[in-house]
Structure formats: structure tokens, C-alpha cells
DRENPA-3360 file (N, C-alpha, C; in nm, 2 decimals, always signed):
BEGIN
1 = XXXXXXXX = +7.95/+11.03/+8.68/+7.96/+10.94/+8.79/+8.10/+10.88/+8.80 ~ +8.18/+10.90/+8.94/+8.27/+10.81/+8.92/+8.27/+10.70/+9.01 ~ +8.39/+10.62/+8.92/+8.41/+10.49/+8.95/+8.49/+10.43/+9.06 ~ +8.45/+10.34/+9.16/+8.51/+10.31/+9.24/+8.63/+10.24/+9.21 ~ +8.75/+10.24/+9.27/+8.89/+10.20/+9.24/+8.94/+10.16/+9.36 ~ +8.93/+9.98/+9.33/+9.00/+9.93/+9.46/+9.18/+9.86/+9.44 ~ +9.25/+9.88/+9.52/+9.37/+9.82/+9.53/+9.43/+9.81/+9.66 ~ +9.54/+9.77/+9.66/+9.59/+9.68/+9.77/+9.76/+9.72/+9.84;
9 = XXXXXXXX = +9.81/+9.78/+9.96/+9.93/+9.80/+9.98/+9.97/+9.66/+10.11 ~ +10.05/+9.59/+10.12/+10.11/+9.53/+10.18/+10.16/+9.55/+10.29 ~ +10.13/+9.63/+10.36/+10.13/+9.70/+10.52/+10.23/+9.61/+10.62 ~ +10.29/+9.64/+10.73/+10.33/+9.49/+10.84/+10.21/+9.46/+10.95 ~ +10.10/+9.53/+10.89/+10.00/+9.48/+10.98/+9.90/+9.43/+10.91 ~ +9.95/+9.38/+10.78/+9.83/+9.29/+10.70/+9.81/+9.42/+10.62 ~ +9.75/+9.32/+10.46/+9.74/+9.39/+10.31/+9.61/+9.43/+10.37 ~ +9.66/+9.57/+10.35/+9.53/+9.68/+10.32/+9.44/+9.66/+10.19;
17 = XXXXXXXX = +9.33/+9.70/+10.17/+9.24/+9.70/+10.08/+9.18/+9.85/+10.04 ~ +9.24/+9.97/+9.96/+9.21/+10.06/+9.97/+9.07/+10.13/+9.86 ~ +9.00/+10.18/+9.90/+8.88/+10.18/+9.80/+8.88/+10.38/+9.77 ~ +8.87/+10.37/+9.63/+8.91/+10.52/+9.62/+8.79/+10.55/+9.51 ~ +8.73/+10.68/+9.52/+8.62/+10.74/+9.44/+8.64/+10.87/+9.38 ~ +8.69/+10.88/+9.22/+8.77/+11.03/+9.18/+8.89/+11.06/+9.24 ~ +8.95/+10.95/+9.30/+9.09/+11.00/+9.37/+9.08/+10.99/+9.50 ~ +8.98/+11.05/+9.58/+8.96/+11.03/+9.72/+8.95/+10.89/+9.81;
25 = XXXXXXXX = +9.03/+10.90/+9.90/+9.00/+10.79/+9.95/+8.89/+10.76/+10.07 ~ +8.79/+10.66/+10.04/+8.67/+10.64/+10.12/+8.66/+10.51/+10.14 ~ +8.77/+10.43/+10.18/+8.75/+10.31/+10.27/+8.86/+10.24/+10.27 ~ +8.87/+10.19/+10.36/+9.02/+10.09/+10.39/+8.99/+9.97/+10.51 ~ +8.99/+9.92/+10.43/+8.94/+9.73/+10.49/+9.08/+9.63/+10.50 ~ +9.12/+9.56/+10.61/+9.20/+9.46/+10.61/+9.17/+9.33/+10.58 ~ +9.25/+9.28/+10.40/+9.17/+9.16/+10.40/+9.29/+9.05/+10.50 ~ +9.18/+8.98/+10.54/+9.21/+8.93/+10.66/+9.18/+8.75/+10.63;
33 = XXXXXXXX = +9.16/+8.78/+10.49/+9.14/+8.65/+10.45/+9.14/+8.61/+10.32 ~ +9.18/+8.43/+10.27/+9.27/+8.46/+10.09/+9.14/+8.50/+9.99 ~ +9.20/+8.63/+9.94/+9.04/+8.67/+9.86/+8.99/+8.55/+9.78 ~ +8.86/+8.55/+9.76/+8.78/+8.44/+9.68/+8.77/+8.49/+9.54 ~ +8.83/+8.61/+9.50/+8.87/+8.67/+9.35/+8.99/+8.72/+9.34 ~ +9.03/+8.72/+9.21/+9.18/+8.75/+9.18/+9.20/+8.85/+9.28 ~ +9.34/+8.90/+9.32/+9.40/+9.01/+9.42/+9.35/+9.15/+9.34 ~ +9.33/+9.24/+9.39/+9.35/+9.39/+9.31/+9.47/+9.44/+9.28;
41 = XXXXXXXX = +9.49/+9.49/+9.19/+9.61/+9.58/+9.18/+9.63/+9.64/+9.28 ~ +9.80/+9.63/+9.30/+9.89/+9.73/+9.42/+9.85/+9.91/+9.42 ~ +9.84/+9.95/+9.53/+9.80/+10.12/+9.50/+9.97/+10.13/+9.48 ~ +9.91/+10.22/+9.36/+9.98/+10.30/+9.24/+10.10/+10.42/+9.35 ~ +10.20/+10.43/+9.28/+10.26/+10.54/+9.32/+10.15/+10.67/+9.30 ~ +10.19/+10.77/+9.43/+10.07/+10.90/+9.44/+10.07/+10.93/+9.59 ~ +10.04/+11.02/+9.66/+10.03/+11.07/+9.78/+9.95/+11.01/+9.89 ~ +9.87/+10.91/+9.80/+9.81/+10.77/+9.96/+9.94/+10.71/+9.98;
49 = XXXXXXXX = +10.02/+10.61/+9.90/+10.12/+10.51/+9.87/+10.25/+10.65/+9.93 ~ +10.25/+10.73/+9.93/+10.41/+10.81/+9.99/+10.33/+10.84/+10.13 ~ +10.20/+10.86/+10.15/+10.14/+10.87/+10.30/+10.18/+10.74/+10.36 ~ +10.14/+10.59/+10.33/+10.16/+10.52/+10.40/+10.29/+10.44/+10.42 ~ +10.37/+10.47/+10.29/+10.48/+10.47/+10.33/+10.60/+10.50/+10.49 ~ +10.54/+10.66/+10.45/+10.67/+10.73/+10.55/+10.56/+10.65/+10.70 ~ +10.44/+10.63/+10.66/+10.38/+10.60/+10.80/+10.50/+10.51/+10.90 ~ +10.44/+10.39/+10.76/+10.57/+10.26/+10.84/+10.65/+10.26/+10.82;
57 = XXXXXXXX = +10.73/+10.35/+10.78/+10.87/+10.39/+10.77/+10.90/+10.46/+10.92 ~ +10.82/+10.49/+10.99/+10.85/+10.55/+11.13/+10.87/+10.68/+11.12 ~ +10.84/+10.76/+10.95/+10.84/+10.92/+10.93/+10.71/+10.94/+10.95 ~ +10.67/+11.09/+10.93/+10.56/+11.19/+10.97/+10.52/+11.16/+10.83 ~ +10.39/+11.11/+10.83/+10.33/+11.12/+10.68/+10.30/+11.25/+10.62 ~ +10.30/+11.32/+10.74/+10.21/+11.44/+10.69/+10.08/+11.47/+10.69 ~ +9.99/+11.60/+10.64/+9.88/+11.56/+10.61/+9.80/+11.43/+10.54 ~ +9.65/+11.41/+10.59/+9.61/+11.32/+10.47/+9.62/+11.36/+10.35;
65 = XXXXXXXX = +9.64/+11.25/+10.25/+9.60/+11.30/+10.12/+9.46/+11.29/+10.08 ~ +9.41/+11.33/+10.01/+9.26/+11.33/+9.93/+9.16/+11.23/+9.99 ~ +9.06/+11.26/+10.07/+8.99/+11.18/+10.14/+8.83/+11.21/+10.20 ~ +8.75/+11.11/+10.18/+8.62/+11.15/+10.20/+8.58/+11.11/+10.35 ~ +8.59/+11.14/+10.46/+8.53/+11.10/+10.61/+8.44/+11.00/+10.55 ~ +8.30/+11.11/+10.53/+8.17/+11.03/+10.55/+8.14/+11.05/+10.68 ~ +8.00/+10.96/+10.72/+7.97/+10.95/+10.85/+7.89/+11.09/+10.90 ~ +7.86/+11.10/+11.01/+7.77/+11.18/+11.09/+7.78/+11.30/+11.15;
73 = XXXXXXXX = +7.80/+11.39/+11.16/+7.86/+11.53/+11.21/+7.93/+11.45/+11.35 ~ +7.90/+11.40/+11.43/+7.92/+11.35/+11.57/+8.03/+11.27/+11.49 ~ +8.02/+11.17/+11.44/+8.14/+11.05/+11.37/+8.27/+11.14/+11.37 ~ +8.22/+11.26/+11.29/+8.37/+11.31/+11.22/+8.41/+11.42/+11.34 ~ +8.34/+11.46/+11.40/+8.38/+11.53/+11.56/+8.53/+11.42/+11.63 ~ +8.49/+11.33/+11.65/+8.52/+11.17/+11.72/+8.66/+11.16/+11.59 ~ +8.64/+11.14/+11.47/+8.75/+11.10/+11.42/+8.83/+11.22/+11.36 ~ +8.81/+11.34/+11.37/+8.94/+11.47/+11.38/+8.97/+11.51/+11.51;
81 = XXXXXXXX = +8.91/+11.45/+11.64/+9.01/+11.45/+11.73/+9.10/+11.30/+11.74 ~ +9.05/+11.24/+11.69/+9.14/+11.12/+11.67/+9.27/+11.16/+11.59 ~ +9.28/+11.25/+11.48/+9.34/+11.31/+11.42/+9.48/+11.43/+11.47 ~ +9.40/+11.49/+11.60/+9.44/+11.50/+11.70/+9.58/+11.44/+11.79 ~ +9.57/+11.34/+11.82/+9.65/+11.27/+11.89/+9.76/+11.27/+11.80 ~ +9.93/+11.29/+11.88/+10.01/+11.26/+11.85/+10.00/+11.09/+11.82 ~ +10.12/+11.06/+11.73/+10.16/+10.95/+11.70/+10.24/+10.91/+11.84 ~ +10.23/+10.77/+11.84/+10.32/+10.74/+11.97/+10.24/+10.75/+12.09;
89 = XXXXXXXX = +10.11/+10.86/+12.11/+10.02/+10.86/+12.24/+9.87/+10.79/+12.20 ~ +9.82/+10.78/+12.33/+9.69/+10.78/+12.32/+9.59/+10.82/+12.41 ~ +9.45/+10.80/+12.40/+9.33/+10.86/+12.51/+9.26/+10.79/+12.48 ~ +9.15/+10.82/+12.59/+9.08/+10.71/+12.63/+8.95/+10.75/+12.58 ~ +8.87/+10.64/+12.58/+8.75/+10.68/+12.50/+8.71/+10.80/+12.58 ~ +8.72/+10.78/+12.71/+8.62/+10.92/+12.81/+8.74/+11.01/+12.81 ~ +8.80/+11.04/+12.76/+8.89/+11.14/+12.74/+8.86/+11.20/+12.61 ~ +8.82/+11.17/+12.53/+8.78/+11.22/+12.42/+8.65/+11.25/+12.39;
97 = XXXXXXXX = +8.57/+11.15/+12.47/+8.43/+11.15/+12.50/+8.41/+11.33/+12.58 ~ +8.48/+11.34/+12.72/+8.50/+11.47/+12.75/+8.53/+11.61/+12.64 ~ +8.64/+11.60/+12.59/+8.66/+11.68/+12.50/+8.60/+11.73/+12.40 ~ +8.47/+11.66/+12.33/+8.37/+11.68/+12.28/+8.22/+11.67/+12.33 ~ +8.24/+11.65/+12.41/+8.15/+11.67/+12.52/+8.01/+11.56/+12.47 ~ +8.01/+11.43/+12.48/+7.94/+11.34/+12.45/+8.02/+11.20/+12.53 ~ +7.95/+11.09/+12.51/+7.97/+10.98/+12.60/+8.08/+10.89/+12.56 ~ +8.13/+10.81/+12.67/+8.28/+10.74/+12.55/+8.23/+10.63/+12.49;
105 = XXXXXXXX = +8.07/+10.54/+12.51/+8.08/+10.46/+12.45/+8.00/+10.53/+12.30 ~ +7.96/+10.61/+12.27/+7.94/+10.69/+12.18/+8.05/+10.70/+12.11 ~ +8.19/+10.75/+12.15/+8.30/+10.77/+12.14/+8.39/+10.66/+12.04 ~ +8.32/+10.54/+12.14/+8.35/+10.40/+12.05/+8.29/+10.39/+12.02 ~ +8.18/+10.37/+11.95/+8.07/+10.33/+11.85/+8.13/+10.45/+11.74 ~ +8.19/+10.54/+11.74/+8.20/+10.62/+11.60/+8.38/+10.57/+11.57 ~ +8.44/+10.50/+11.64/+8.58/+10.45/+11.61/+8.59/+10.38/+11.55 ~ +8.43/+10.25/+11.58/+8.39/+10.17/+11.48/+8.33/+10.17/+11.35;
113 = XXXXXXXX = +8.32/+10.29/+11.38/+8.25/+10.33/+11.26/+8.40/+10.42/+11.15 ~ +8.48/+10.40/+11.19/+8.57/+10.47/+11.12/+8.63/+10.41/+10.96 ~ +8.57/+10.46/+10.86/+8.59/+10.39/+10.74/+8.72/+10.42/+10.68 ~ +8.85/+10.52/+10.75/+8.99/+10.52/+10.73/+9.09/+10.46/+10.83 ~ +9.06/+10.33/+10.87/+9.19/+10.29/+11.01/+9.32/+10.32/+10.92 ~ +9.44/+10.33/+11.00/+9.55/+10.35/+10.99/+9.57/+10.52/+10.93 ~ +9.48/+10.59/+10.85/+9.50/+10.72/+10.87/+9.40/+10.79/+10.94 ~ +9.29/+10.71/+10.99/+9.22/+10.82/+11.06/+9.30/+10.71/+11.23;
121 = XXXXXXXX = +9.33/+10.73/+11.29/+9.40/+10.68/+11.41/+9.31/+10.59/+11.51 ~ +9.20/+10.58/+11.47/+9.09/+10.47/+11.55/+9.20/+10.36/+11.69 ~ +9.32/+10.36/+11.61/+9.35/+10.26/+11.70/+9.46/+10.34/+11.84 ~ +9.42/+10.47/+11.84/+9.49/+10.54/+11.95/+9.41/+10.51/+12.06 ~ +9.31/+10.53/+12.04/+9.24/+10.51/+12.17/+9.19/+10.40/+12.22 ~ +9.20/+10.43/+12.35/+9.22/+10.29/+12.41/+9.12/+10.31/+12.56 ~ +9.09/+10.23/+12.64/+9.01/+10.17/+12.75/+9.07/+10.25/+12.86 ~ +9.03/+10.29/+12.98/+9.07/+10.35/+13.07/+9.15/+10.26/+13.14;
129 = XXXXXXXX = +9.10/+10.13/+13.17/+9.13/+10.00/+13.24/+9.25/+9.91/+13.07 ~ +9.30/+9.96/+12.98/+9.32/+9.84/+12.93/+9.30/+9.91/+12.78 ~ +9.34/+9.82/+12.69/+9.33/+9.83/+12.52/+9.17/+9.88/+12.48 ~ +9.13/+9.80/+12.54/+8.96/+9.84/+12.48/+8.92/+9.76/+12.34 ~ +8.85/+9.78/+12.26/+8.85/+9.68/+12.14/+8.91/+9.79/+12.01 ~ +8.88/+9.69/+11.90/+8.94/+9.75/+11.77/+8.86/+9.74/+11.65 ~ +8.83/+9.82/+11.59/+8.69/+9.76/+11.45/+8.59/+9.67/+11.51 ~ +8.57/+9.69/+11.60/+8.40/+9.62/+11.65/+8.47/+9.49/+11.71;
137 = XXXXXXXX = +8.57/+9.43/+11.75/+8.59/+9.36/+11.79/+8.69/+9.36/+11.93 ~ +8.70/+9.26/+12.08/+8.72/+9.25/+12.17/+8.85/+9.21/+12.18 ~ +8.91/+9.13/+12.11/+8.98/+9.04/+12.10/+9.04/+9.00/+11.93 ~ +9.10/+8.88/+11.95/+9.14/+8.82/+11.79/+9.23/+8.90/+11.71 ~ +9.22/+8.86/+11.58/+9.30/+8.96/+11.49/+9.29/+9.14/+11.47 ~ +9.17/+9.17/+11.51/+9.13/+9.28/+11.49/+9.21/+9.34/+11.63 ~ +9.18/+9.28/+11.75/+9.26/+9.36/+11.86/+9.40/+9.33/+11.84 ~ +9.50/+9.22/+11.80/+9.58/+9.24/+11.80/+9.66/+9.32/+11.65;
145 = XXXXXXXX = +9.61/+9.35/+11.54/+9.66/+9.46/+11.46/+9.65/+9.60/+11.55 ~ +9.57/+9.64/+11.60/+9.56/+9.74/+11.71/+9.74/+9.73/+11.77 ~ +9.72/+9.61/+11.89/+9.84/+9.62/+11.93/+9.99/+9.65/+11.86 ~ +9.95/+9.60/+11.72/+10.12/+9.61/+11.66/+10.08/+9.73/+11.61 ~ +10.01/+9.82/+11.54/+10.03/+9.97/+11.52/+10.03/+10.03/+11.65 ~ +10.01/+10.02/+11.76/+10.03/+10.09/+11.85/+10.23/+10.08/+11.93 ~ +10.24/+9.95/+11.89/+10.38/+9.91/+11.91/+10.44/+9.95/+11.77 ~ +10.41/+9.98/+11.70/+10.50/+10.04/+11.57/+10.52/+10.16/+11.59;
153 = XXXXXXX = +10.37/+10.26/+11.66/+10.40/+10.39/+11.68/+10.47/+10.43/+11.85 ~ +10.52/+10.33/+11.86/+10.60/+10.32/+12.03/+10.49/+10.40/+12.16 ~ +10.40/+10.40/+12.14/+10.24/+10.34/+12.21/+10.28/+10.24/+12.32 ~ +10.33/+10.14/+12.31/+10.34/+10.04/+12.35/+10.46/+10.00/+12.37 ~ +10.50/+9.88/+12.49/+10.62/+9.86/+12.48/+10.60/+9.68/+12.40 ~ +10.72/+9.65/+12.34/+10.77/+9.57/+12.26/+10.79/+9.41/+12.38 ~ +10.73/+9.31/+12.37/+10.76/+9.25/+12.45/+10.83/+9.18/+12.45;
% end
């Protein structure tokens, strides 16, 4: 049985919380508030930490490294075309929704469901009319991390 292994990278869009099982990575949460237990250890030098590096570095990370989706045949449809999308672009839920041939609010309900933001790209896609939301949320901090990775990946213009 292995052990879950959580640690922490310093991102410019708020400290990540990365949760890793045998090496793979299967969740990444923004703590978004001062933990109520000591901090976790920083992720370790290794191919997550050089992935998210070149990310915010404004280089091509490359493939993912070592990683478990999870989720529903439909979910992981929804998030390897998310995978899909150049850096720098995006689509709309019913653009993707089309492309796999299911509905866009379907489309967003499996975005929300995405247990890798920042390597699975959840935050490319956007509203036909507008941003659309971000991790289950409309507004607030959740939509605006959205905005600044989308303005980091020049998505967006800089105001």
C-alpha cells in the first residue's frame, strides 16, 4: 500500500498543495488559507518541480510527469482535450462540449471536477459570453487565479 505524500510549491498564483501516491501525482489543491497545521514540506527537486517550473517560467513544460487523472471515462475525455489546447489559447465550454460530442455544462461540471488545475489546463476554457467560472466557483479568488494564469499564459491582456 502506498503512502500519500503531500508538499507545497510557491507558484505566483498562490502555494500549491501537491498530493502524490507512489510518485504520481493525484491532486493539487490551492491553499487559499493560513494552514491550521504546520506547512508541508516544499516539492522536492524531480520532474513535477522542473514541470512547474519551466510552466512559470513562460517555457514549454513538456509532457506531464507521472500522474493519475482519476474521474469518469467522460471526465478524462473533457480533461485530454483540455490537454489539447495550446498554451496562450482557449475554448469554450460548447466548443469542447462539440468536440466530444456531449453538453458544455457537462463540459464544466468535469472542469470542476479536475483534480490537476495548472497541469490539467481547466482554466483554458472559458464562457462563450465571458470567463465563465473556475473550480466550482463564479467569482472571488478562485475566478481571479483563473484570470492571472490565463494572463501569465498571454490568454489575456494585462491591464
Amino acid at each position: 500500500m502506498q503512502t500519500e505524500i503531500l508538499c507545497v510549491y510557491p507558484s505566483p498564483v498562490g502555494l500549491m498543495r501537491l498530493r502524490f501516491d507512489g510518485g504520481r501525482l493525484i491532486g493539487v489543491d490551492f491553499d487559499d488559507a493560513p494552514p491550521a497545521v504546520p506547512p508541508f514540506p516544499p516539492l522536492p527537486e524531480g520532474d513535477h518541480r522542473r514541470w512547474l517550473d519551466a510552466y512559470f517560467n513562460g517555457d514549454d513544460p513538456g509532457p506531464l510527469p507521472a500522474h493519475e487523472l482519476g474521474g469518469s471515462a467522460f471526465q478524462q475525455r473533457v480533461w485530454l482535450e483540455m490537454l489539447s489546447i495550446p498554451r496562450g489559447q482557449t475554448r469554450s465550454y460548447g466548443e469542447v462540449a462539440r468536440r466530444i460530442g456531449n453538453a458544455p455544462r457537462a463540459v464544466g461540471q468535469a472542469c470542476k471536477r479536475n483534480r490537476l488545475p495548472v497541469f490539467v489546463p481547466c482554466h483554458r476554457i472559458v464562457a462563450a459570453d465571458g470567463l465563465g467560472g473556475y473550480a466550482g466557483a463564479r467569482g472571488g479568488h478562485k475566478l481571479d487565479r483563473k484570470i492571472l494564469l490565463l494572463r501569465h499564459e498571454g490568454a489575456l491582456d494585462t491591464p
